[in-house]
MMTF fields as JSON, N, C-alpha, C and O atoms, coordinates in Angstrom:
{
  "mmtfVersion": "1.0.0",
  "mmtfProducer": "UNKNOWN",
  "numBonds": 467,
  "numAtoms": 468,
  "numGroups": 117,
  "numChains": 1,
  "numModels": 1,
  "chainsPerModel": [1],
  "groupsPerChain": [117],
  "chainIdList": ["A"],
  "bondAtomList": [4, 2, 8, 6, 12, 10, 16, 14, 20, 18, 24, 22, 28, 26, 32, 30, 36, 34, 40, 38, 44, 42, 48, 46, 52, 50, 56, 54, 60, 58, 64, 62, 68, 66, 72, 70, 76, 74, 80, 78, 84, 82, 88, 86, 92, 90, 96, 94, 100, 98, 104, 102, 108, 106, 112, 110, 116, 114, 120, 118, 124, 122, 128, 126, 132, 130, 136, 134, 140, 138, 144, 142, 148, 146, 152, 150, 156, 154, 160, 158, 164, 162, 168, 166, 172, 170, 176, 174, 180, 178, 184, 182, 188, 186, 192, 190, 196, 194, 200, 198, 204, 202, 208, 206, 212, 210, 216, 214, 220, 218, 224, 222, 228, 226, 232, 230, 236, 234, 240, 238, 244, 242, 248, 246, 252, 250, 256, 254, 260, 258, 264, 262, 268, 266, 272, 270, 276, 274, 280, 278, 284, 282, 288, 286, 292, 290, 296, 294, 300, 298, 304, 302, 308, 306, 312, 310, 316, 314, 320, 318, 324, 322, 328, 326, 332, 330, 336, 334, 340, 338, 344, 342, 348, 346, 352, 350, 356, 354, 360, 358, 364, 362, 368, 366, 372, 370, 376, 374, 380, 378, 384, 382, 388, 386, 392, 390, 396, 394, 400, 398, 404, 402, 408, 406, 412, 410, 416, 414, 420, 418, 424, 422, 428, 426, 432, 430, 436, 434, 440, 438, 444, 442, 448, 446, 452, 450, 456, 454, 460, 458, 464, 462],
  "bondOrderList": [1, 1, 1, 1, 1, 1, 1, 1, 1, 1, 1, 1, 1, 1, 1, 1, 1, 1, 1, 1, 1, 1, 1, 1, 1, 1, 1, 1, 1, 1, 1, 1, 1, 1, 1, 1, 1, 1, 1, 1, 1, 1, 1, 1, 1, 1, 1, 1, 1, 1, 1, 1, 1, 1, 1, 1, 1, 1, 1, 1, 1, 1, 1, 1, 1, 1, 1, 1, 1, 1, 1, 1, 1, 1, 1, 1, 1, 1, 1, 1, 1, 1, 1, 1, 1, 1, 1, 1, 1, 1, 1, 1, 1, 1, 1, 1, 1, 1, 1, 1, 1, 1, 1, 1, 1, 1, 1, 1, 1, 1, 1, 1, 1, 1, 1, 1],
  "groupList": [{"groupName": "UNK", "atomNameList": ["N", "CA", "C", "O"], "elementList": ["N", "C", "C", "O"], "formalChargeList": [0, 0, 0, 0], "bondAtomList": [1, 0, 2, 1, 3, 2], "bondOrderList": [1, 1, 2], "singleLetterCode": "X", "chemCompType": "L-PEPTIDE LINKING"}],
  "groupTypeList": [0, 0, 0, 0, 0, 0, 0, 0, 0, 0, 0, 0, 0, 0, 0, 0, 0, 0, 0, 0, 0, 0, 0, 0, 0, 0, 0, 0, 0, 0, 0, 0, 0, 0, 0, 0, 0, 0, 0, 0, 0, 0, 0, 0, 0, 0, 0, 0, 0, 0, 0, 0, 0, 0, 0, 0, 0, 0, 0, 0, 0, 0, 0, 0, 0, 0, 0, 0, 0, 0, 0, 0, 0, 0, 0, 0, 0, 0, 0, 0, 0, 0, 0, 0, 0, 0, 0, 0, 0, 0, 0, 0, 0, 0, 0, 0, 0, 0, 0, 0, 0, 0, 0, 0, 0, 0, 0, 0, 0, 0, 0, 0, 0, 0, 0, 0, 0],
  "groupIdList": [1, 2, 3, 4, 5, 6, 7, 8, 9, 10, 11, 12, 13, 14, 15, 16, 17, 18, 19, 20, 21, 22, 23, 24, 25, 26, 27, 28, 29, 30, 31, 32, 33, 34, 35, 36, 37, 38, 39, 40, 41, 42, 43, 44, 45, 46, 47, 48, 49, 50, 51, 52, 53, 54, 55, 56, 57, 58, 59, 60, 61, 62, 63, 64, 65, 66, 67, 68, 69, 70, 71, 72, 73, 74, 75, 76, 77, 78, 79, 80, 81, 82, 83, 84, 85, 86, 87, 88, 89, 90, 91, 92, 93, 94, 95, 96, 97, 98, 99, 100, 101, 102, 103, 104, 105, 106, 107, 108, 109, 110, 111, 112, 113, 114, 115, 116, 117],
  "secStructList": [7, 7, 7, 2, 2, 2, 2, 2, 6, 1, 7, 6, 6, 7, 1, 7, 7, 2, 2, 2, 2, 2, 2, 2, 2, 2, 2, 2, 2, 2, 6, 7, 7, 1, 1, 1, 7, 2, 2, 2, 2, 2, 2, 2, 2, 2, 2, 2, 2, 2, 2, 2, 6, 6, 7, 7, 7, 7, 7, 7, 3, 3, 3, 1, 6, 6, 2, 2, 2, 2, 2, 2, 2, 2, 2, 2, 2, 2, 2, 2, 2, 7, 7, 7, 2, 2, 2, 2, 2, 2, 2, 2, 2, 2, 2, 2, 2, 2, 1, 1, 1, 1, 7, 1, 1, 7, 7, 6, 6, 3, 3, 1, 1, 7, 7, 7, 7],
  "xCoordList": [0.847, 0.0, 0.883, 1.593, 0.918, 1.379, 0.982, -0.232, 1.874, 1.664, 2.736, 3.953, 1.601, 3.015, 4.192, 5.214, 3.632, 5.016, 6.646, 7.836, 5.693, 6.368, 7.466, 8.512, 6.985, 7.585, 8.57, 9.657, 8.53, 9.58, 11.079, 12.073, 10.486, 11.323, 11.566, 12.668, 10.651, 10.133, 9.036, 8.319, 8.972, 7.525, 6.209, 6.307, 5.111, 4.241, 4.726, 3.847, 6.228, 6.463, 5.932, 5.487, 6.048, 5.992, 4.847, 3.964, 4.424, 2.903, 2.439, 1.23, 3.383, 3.245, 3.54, 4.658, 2.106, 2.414, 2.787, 2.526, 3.535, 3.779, 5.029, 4.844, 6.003, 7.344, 7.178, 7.8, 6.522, 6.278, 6.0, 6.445, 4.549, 3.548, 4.3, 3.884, 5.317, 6.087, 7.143, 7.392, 7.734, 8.49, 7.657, 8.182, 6.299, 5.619, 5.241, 5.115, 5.069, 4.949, 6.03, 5.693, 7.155, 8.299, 8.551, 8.918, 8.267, 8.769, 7.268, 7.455, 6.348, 5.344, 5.3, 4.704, 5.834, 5.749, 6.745, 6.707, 8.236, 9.434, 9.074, 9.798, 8.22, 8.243, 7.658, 7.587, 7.047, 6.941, 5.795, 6.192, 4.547, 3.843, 3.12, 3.113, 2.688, 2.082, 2.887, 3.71, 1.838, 2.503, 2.595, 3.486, 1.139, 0.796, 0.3, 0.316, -0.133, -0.432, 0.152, -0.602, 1.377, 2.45, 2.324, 2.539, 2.062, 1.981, 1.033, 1.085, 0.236, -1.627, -2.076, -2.708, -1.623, -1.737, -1.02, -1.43, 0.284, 1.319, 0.12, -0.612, 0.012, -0.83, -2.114, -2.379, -3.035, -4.293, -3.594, -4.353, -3.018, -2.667, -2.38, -2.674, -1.741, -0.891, -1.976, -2.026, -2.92, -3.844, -4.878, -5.333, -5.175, -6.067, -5.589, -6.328, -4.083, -3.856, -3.642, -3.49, -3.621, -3.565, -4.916, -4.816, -6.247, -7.545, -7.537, -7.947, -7.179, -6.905, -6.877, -7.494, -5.664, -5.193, -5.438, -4.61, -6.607, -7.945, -6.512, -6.349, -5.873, -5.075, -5.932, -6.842, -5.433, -5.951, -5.648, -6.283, -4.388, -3.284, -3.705, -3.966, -3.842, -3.916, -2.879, -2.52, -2.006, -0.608, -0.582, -0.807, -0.303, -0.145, 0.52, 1.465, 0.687, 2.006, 1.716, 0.563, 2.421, 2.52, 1.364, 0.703, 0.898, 0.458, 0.951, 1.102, 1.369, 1.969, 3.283, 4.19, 3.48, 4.217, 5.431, 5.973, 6.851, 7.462, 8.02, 9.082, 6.373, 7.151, 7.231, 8.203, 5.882, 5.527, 7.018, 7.366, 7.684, 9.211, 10.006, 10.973, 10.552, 10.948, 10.924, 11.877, 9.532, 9.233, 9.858, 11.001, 9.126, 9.809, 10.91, 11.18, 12.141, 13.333, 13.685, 14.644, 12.983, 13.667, 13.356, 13.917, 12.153, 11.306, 12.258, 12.539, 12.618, 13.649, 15.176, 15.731, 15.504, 16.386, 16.377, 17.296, 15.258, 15.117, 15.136, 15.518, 14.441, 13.884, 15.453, 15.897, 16.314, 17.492, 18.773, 19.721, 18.925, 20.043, 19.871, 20.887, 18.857, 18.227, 18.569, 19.029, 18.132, 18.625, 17.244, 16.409, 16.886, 16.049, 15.409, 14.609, 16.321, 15.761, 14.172, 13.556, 13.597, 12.195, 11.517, 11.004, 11.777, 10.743, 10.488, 9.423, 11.784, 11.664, 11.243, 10.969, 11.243, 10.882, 9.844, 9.131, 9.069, 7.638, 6.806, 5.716, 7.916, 7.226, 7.568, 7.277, 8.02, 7.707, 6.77, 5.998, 6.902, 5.727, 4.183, 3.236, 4.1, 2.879, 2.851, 1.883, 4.251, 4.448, 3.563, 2.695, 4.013, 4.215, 2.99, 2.727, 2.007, 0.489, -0.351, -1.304, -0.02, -0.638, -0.689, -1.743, 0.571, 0.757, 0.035, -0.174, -0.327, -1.34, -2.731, -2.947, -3.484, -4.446, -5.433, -5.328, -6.661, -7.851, -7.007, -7.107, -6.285, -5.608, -6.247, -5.557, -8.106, -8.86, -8.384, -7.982, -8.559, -8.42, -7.51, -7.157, -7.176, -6.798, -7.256, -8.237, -5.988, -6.117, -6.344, -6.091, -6.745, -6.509, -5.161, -5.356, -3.953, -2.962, -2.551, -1.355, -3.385, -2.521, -3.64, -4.75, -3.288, -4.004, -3.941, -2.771, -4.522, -4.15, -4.173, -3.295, -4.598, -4.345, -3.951, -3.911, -3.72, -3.622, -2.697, -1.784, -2.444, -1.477, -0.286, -0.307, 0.761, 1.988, 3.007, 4.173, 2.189, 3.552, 4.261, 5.18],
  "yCoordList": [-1.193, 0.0, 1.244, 1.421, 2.122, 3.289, 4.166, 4.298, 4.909, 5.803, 7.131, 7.212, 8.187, 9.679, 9.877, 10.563, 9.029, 8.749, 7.754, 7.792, 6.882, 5.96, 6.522, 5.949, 7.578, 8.605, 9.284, 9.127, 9.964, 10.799, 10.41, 11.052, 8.875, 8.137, 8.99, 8.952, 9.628, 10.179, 9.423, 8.749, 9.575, 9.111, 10.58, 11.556, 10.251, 11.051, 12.572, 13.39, 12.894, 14.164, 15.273, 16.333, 14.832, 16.347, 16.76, 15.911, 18.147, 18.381, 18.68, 18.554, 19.21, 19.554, 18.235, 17.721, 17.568, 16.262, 16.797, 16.047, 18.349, 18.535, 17.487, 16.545, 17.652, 17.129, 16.072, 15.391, 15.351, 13.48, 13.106, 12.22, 14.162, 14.005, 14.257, 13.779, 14.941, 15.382, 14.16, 13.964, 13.381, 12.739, 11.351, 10.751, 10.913, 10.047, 9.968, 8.977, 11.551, 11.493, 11.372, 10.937, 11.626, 11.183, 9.846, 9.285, 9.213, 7.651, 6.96, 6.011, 7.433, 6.423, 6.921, 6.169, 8.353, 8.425, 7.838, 7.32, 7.897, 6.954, 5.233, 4.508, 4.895, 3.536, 2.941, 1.712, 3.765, 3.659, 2.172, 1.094, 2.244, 0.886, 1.157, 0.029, 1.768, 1.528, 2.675, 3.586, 1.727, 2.45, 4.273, 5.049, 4.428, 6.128, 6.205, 5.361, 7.607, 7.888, 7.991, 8.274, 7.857, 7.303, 8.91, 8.936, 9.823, 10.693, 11.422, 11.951, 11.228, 11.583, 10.518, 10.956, 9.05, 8.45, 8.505, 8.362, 8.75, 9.003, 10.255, 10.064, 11.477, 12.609, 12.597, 13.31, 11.44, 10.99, 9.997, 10.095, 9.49, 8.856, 10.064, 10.338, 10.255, 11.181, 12.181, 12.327, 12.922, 13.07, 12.873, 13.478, 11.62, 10.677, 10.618, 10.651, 10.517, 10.014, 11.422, 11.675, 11.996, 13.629, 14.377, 15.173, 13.885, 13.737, 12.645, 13.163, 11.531, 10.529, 10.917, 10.571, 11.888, 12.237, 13.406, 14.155, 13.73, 14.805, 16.522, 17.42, 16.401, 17.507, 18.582, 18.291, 19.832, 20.761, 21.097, 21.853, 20.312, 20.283, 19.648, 18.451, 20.155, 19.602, 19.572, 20.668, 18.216, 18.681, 18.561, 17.519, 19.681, 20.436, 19.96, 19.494, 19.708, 20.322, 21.207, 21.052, 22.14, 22.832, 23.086, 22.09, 23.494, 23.464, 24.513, 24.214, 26.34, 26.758, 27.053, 27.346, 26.942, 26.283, 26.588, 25.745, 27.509, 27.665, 26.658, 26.088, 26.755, 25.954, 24.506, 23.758, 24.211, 23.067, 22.341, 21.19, 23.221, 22.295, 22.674, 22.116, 23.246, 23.247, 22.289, 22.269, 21.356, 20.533, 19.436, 19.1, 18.767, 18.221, 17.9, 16.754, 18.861, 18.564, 18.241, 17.496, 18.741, 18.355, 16.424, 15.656, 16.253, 15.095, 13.6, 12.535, 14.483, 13.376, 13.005, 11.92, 14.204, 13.974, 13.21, 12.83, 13.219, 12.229, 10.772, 9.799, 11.0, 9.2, 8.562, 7.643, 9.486, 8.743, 8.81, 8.17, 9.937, 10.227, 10.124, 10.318, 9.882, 10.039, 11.002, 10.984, 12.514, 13.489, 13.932, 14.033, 14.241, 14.066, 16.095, 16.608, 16.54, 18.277, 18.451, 19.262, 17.924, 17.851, 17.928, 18.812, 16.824, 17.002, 18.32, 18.604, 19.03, 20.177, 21.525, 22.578, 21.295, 22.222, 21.965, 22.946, 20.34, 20.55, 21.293, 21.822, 21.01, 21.525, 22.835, 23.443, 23.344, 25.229, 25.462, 26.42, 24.366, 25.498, 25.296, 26.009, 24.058, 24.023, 24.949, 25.319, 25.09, 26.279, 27.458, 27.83, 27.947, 29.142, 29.675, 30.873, 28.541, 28.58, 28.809, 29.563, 27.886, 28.123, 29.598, 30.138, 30.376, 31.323, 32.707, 33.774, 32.33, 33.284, 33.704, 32.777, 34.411, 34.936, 34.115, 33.925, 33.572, 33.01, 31.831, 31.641, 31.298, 29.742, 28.88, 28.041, 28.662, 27.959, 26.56, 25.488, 26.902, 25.607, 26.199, 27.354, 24.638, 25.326, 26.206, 26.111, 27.446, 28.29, 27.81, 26.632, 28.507, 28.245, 27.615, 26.523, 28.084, 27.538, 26.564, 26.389, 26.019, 25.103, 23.621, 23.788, 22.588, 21.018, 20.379, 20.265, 20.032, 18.667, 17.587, 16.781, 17.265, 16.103, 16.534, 15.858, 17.617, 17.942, 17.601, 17.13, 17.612, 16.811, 17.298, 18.529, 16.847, 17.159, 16.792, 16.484, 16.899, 16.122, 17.371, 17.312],
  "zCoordList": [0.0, 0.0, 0.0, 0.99, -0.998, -0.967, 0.035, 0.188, 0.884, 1.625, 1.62, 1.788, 1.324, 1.635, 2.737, 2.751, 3.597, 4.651, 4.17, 4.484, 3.184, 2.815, 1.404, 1.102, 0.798, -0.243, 0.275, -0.282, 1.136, 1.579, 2.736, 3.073, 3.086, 3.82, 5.232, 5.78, 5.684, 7.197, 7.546, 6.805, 8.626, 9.502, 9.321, 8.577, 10.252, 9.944, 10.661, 10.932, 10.953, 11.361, 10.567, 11.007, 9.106, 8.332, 8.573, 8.452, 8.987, 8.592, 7.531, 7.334, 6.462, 5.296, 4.601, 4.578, 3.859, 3.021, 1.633, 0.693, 1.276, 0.06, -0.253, -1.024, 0.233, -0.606, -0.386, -1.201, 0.478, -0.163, -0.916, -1.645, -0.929, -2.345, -3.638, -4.693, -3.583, -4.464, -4.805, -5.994, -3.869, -4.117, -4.812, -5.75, -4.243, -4.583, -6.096, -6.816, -6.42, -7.881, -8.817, -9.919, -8.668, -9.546, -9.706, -10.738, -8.289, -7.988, -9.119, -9.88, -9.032, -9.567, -10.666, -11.436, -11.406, -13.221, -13.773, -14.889, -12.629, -13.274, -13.483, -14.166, -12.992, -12.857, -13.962, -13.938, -15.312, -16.586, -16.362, -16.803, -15.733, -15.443, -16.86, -17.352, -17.518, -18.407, -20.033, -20.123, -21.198, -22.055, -22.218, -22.562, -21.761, -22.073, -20.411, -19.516, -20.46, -19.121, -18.047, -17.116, -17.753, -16.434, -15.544, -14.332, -16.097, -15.62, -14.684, -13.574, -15.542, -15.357, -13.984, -13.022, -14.099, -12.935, -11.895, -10.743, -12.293, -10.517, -10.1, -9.129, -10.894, -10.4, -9.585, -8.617, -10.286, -9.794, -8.73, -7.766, -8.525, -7.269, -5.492, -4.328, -6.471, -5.427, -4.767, -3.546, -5.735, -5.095, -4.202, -3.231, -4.944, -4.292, -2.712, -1.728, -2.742, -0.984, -0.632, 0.563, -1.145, -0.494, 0.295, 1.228, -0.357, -0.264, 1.25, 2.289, 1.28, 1.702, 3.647, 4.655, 3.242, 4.475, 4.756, 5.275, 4.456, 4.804, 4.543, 5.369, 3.345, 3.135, 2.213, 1.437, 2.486, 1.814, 0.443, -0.293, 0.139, -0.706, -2.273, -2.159, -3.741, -4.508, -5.296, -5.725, -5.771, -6.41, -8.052, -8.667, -8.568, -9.786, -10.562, -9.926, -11.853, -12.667, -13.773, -14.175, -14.44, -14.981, -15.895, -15.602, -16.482, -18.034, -18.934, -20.118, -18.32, -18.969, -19.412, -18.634, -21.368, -21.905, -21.626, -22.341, -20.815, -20.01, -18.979, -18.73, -18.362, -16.812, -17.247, -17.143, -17.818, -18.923, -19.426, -19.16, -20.121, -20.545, -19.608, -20.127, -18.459, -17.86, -16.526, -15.747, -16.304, -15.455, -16.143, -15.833, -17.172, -18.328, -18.457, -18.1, -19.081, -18.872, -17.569, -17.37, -16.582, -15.04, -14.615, -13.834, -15.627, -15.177, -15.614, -15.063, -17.353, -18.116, -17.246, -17.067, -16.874, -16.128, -14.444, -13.718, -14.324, -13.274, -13.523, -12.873, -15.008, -15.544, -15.64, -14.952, -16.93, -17.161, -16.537, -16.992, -14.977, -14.817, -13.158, -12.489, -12.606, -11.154, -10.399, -9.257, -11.621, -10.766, -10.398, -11.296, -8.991, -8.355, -7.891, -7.108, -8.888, -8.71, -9.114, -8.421, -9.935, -10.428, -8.704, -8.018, -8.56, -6.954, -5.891, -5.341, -5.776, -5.217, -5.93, -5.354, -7.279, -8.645, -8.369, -8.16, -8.189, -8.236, -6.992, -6.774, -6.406, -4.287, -4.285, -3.255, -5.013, -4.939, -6.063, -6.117, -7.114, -8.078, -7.478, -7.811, -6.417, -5.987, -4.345, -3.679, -4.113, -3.025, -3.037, -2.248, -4.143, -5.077, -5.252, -5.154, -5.586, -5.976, -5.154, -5.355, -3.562, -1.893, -1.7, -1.363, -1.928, -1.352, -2.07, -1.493, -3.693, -4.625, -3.865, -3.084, -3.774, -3.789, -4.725, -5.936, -3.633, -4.514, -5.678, -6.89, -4.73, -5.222, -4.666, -4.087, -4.574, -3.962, -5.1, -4.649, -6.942, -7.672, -8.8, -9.04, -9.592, -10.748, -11.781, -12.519, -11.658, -13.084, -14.442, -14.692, -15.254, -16.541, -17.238, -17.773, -17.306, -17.34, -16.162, -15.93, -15.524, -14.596, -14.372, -13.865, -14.702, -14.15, -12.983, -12.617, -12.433, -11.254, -12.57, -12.261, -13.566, -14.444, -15.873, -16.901, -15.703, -17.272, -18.0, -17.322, -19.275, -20.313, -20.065, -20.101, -19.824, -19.444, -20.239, -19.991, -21.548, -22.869, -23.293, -24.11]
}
């Protein structure tokens, strides 16, 4: 059973389940389980247990086209080189978003599932 405690390799200290959630999603899009989609489901997962653990927290990635290849290149480089900067790229751009004004949901430019090709 996947658990956000179990992502970040802490116990339930953090109160903030961002950077688990963050780490949970790299670990489950790298793991390439299916042909298409690997993305869209680490995301819907990660959520799901984010929901799970009654968090306020919905985790993002990009959609505009900027941050969009910039997550991207950070993401490839996790897949083929296990450089693991994507995760903290992703935990400020969803930082970043908490801290906006009337960041109740996603913007227009921004998904909890959106296409991330």
């Amino acid at each position: 059973m996947l658990r956000l405690k179990d992502a970040s390799g802490e116990g339930n200290s953090a109160a903030d389940p961002l950077p688990a959630a963050c780490v949970l999603f790299a670990r489950l899009a790298k793991m390439q389980l299916f042909f298409d989609g690997n993305k869209h489901t680490a995301l819907f997962a990660v959520n799901t247990l984010l929901r799970k653990h009654a968090s306020s927290r919905v985790l993002l990635v990009p959609a505009e086209r900027d941050s969009r290849r910039e997550f991207l290149r950070m993401l490839c480089a996790w897949y083929v080189e296990n450089d693991d900067a994507v995760v903290q790229w992703l935990a400020d751009f969803n930082a970043d978003r908490d801290e906006r004004p009337n960041s109740g949901g996603p913007s227009v430019t921004e998904s909890a599932v959106g296409d991330a090709r």
